[in-house]
C-alpha positions in Angstrom: -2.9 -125.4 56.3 -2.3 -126.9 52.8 -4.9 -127.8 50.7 -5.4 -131.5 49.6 -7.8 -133.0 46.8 -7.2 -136.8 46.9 -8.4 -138.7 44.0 -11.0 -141.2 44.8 -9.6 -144.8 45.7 -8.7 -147.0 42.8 -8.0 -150.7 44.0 -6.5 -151.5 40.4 -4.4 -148.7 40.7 -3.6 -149.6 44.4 -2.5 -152.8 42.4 0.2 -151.8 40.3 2.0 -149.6 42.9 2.3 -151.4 44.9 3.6 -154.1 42.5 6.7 -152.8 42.3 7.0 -152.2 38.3 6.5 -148.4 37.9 9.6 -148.5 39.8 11.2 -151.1 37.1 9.6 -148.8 34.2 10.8 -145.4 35.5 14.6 -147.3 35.0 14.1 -148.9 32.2 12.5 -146.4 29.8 14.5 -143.9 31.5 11.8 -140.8 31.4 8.1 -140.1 32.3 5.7 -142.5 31.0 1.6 -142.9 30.7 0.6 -146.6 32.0 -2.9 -147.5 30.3 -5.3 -149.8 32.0 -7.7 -151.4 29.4 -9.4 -153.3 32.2 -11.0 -150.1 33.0 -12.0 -149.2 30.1 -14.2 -152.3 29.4 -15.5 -151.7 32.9 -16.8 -148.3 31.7 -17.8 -149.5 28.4 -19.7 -152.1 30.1 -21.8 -149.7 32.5 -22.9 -147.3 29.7 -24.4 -150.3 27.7 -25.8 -151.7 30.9 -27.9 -148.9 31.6 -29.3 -149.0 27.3 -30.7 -152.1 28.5 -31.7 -151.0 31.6 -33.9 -148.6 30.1 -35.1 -150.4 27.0 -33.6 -148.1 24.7 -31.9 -149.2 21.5 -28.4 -147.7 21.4 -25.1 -147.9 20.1 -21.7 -146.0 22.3 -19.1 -144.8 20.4 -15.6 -144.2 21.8 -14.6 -140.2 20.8 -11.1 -141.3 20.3 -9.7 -137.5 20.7 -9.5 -138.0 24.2 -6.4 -140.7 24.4 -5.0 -141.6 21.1 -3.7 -145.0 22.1 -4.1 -148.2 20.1 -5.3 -150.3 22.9 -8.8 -148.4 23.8 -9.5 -149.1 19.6 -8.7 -152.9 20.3 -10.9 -152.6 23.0 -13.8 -151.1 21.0 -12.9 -154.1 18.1 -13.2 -156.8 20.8 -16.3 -155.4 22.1 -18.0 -154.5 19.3 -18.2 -151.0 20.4 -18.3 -147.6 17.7 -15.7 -145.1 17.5 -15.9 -141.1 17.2 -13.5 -140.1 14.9 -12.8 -136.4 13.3 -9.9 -136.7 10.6 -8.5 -138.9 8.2 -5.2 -139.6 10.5 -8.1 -141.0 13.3 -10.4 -142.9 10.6 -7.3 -145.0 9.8 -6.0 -145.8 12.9 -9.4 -147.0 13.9 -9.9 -149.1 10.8 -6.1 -150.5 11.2 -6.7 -151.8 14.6 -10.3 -153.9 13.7 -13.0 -151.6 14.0 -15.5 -151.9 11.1 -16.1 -148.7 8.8 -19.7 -149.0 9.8 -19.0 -148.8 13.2 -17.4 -145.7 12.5 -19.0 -142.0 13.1 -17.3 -138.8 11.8 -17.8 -135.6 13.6 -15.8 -132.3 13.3 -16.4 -129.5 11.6 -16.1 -128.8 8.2 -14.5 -132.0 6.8 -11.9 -132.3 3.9 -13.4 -134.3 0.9 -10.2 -137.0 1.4 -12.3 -137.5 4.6 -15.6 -137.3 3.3 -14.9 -140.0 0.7 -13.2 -142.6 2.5 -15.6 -142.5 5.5 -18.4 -142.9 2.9 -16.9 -145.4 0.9 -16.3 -147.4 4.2 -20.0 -146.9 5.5 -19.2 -144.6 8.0 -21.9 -142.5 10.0 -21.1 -138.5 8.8 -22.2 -135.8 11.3 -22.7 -132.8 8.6 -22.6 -129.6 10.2 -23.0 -127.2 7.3 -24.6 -127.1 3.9 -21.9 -126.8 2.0 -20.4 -130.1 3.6 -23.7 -131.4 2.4 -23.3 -130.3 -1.1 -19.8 -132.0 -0.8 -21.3 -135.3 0.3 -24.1 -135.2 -2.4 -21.5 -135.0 -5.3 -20.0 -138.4 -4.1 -20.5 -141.2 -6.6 -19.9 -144.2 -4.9 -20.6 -147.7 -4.8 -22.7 -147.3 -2.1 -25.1 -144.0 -0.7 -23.1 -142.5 2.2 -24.8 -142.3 5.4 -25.6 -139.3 7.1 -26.8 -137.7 10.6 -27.7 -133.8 10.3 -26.1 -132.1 13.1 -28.3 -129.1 14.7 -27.1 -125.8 16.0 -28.1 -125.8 20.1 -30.4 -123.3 20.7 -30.0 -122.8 24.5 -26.3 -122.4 23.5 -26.4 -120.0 20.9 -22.6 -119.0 20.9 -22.2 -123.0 19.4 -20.2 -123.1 16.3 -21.8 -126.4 15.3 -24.5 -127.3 13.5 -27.2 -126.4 11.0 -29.7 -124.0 12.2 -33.5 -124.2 12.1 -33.4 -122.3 8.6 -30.4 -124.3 7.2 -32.0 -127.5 8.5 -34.9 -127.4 6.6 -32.8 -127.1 3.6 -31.0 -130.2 4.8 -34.0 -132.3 4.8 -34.8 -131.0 1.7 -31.8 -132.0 -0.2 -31.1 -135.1 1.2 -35.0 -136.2 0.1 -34.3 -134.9 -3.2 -31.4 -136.9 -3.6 -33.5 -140.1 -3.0 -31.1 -143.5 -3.3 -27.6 -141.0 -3.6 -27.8 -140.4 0.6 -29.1 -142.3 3.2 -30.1 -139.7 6.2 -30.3 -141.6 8.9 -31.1 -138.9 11.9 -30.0 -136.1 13.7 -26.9 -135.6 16.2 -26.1 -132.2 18.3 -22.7 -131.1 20.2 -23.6 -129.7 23.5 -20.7 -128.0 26.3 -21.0 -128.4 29.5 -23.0 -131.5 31.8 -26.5 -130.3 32.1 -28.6 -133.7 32.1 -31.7 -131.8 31.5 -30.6 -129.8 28.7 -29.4 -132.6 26.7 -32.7 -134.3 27.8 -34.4 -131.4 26.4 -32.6 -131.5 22.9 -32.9 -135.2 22.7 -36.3 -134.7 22.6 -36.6 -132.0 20.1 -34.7 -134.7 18.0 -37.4 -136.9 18.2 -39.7 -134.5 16.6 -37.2 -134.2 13.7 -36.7 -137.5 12.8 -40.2 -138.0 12.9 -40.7 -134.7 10.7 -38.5 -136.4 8.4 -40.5 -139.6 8.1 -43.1 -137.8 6.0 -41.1 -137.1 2.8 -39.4 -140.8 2.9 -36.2 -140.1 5.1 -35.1 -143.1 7.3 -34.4 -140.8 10.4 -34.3 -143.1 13.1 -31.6 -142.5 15.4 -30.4 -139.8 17.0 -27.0 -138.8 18.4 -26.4 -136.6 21.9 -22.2 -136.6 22.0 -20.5 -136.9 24.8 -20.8 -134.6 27.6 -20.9 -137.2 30.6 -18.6 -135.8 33.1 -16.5 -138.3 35.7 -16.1 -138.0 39.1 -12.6 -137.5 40.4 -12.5 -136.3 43.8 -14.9 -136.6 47.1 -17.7 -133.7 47.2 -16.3 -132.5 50.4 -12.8 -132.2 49.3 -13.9 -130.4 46.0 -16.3 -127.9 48.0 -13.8 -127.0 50.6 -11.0 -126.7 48.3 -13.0 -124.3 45.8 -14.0 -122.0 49.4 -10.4 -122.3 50.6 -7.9 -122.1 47.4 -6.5 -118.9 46.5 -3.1 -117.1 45.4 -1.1 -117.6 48.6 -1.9 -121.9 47.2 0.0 -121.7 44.1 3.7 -120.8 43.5 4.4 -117.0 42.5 1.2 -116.1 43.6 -0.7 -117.0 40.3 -4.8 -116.6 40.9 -7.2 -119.1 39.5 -11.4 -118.6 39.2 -13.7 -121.7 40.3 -14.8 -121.2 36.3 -11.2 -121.9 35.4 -11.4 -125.6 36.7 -12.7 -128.4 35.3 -15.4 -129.8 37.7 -13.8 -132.3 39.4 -16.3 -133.8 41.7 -19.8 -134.7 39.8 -22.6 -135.9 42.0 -23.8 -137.5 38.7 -21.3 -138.8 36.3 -20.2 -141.3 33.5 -23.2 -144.0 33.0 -25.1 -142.5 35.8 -25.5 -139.2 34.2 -26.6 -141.8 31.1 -29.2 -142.8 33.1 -30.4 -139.2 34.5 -30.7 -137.6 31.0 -32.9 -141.1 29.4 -35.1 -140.4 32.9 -35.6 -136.9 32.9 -38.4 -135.7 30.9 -38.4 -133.3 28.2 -40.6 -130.5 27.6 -44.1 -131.7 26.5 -43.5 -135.0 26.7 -45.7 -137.7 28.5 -42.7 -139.3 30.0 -39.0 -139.6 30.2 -36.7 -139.9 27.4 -36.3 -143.1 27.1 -40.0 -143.6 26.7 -40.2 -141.3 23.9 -37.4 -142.8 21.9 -38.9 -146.5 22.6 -42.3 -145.2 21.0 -40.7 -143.3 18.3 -38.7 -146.2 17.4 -35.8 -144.2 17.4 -32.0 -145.1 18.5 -29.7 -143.5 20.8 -26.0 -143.0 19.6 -23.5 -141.4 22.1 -20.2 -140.2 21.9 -18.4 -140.2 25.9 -14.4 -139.8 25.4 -13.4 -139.0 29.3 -16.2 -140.8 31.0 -15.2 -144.0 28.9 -11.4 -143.3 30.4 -12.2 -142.9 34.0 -9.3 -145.1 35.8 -7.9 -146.0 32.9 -4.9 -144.6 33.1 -2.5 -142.3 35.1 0.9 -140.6 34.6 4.2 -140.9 36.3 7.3 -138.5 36.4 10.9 -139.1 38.1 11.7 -136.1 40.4 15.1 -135.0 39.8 15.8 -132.3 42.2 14.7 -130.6 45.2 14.9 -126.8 46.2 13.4 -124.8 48.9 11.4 -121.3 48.5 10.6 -119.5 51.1 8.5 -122.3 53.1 7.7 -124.4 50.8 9.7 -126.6 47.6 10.2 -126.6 44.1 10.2 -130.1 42.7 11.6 -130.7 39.2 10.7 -133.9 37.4 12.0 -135.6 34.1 8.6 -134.0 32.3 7.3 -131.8 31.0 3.6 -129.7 31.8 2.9 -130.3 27.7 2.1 -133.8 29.1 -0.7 -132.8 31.2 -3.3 -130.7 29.1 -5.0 -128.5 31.8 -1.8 -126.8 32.0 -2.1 -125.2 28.6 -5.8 -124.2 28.9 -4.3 -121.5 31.9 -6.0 -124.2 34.2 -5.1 -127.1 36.4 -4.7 -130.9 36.6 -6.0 -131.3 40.6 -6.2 -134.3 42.2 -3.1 -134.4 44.1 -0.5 -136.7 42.5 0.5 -139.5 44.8 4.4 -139.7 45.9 6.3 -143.2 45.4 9.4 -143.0 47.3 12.5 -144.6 46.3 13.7 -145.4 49.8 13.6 -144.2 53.6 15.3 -141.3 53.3 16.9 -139.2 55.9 14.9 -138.8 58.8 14.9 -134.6 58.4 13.1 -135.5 55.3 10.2 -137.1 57.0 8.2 -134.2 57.9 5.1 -133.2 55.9 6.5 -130.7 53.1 4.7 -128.2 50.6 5.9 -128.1 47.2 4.9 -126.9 43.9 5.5 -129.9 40.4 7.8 -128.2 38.0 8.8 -129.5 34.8 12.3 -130.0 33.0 12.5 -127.3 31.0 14.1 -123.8 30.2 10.3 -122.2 31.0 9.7 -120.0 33.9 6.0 -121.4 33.5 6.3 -125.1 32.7 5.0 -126.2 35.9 3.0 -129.6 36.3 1.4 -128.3 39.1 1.4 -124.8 40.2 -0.3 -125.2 43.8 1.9 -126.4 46.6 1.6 -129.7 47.6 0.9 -131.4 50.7 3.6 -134.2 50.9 3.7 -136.3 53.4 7.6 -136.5 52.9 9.6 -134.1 51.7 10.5 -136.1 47.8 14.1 -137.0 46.7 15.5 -137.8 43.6 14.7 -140.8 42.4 10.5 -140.9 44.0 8.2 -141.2 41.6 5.3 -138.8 41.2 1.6 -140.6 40.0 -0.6 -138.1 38.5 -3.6 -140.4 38.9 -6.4 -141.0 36.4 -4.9 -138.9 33.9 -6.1 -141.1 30.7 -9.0 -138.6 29.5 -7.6 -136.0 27.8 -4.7 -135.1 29.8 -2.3 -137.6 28.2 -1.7 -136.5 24.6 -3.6 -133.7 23.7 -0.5 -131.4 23.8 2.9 -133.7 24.3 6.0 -132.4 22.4 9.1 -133.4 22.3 10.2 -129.7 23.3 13.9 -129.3 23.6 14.4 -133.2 22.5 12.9 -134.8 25.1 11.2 -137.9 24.0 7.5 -138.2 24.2 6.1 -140.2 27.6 5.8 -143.9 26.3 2.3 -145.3 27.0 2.5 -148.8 28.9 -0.7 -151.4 28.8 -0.6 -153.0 32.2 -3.1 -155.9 32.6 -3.4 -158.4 35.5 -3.0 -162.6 34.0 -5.7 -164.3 36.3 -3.4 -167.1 36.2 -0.6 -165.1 38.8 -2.5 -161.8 39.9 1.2 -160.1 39.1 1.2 -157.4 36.3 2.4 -157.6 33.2 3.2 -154.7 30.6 3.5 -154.2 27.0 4.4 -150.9 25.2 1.1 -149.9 23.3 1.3 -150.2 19.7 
């Protein structure tokens, strides 16, 4: 018996196929594409803030624009008035060319170039510094106006972290930026954490508080404190997740190839996107009277955080052409127009699993309409360019022509590796929005 992971439902997504214009698309740009759906994005956008008020905490969400680098989820965040993570100069100016305020701006990464360093200062930017040399750096800046800074500390119940300043080093931090008086504003702390553990970031969050209170006494603003992303999105029922993680092994995947549970993104989350917001501002960390929130409402202090996927859930998906057809000794081999550099998990020796959904182009002969197994291979010259190395539970055997949906695919999937390997052009990325006036899509190419 093949093993399925459907994606959750998506009625927007339900929309558009059944619209008609992937179909239209597929012909006219004439190879794979990404189709964006802002709608979402607002949605998402919209629920994180909801639960800031919900709580009574002060707070501000940046978009971490790694995660998709289309235009239209920065127009978003200009029309909204949202923040935006960015973590190089190329990022910085596509965010300020499509509206979004320098101050609204916050500049993570490790180890930035000064070309970086200045412009984000000179445009009021919020710098994460993550080593005291990048410190130094910002110190020697003479500008108009004092940059602003967050001090970014070293995780202590990840230890293997390359990020941040550790307890030593942080103590220096605070020293220099009260020495430098008017020539810096330091403005709080921020931390990088892996993983989704709501009470560890609870727990960190809170230790935060102590520091920018510790930095209150020589003269240091330190009133806000950023947590990063790390709010993990829910693709897939718990049921089908758990009985696909007892059931999948080698005998699932073309040639045999063996995946670990730890190799997998966790695709089902009991608590995820502005939920899991909500669980880490309720838990309580240690020492405290109460939950998080209440300590940053009585500390006075403000929450910034940094979600990329959770801020992407359903706003997006990809879609391939099949071009051919071949069976393997019981099951298929289907080759579309892509490639597997346009679907990230492929290149981390992972997996991109919720099942893609199969458009077909017509009826097809009727020998075809038996369910058929098949693994998602891409167009190129690689034994291991394969979309999709399990086999597939169609309900049809696919033809040339169907289209393939890789749903919900706009968190890091997208971009993050595309190349136009052996000339192929790069997907497009399509902005599909729904005119209240005629319910019908409509589509423009981003940018």
């Amino acid at each position: 018996m093949a093993l399925t992971l459907p994606a959750h439902g998506d009625p927007l997504a339900d929309r558009l196929h059944a619209s008609g214009l992937l179909v239209e698309l597929a012909h006219g740009l004439g190879g794979p594409f990404h189709y964006l759906l802002p709608e979402a994005f607002g949605t998402n956008l919209a629920a994180f803030r909801s639960v800031l008020a919900d709580a009574g905490v002060e707070g501000r969400v940046y978009y971490a624009k790694k995660a998709n680098k289309a235009a239209v989820f920065i127009e978003r965040c200009a029309a909204q008035g949202a923040g935006v993570d960015v973590a190089s100069l190329g990022e910085l100016r596509e965010a300020l060319g499509h509206g979004v305020r320098g101050e609204d701006l916050v500049v993570t990464g490790p180890a930035k170039p000064d070309a970086l360093l200045r412009v984000a200062a000179q445009q009021g930017a919020l710098i994460a510094v993550d080593a005291l040399d990048e410190l130094d750096r910002v110190l020697t800046l003479r500008l108009s106006r004092p940059p602003r800074v967050l001090l970014r500390v070293h995780p202590p119940a990840q230890p293997g972290s390359r990020f941040g300043l550790g307890e030593e080093d942080l103590d220096g931090a605070m020293r220099g930026c009260a020495e430098a008086g008017d020539r810096v504003r330091m403005e709080g702390f921020s931390f990088h954490l892996s993983g989704y553990d709501v009470q560890q970031r609870a727990d960190l969050a809170g230790d935060l508080v102590d520091l920018c209170l510790k930095a209150r006494v020589p003269g240091l603003q330190a009133d806000r404190i950023s947590i990063g992303g790390g709010f993990a999105v829910d693709y897939v029922p718990a049921d089908a997740w758990r009985g696909f993680l007892e059931r999948q092994g080698p005998a699932d995947y073309h040639a045999g190839k063996a995946f670990a549970e730890g190799d997998f993104y966790p695709y089902h989350s009991p608590v995820a996107g502005a939920d899991a917001l909500a669980a880490v501002l309720a838990a309580r960390p240690p020492g405290a009277d109460g939950s998080l929130a209440e300590r940053l409402r009585q500390a006075g202090v403000m929450l910034l955080l940094e979600p990329g996927r959770a801020l992407l859930d359903r706003a997006g998906s990809s879609v391939f052409t099949v071009q051919g057809v071949k069976d393997r000794d019981g099951y298929g081999i289907v080759t579309v127009d892509g490639t597997s550099l346009s679907l990230s998990e492929q290149w981390f020796n992972s997996e991109y699993l919720p099942d893609p959904r199969l458009l077909s182009a017509g009826t097809g002969h009727p020998d075809d309409r038996a369910p058929y197994r098949a693994c998602i291979a891409g167009a190129s010259c690689l034994d291991s360019d394969l979309l999709t190395w399990r086999k597939i539970a169609f309900p049809v055997r696919p033809r040339a022509g169907d289209l393939l949906v890789y749903p919900n695919t706009a968190g890091y999937q997208m971009d993050s590796n595309e190349s136009p390997f052996h000339e192929l052009p790069l997907p497009p990325k399509v902005v599909v929005d729904f005119p209240e006036d005629t319910g019908r899509p409509r589509w423009r190419l981003d940018r």
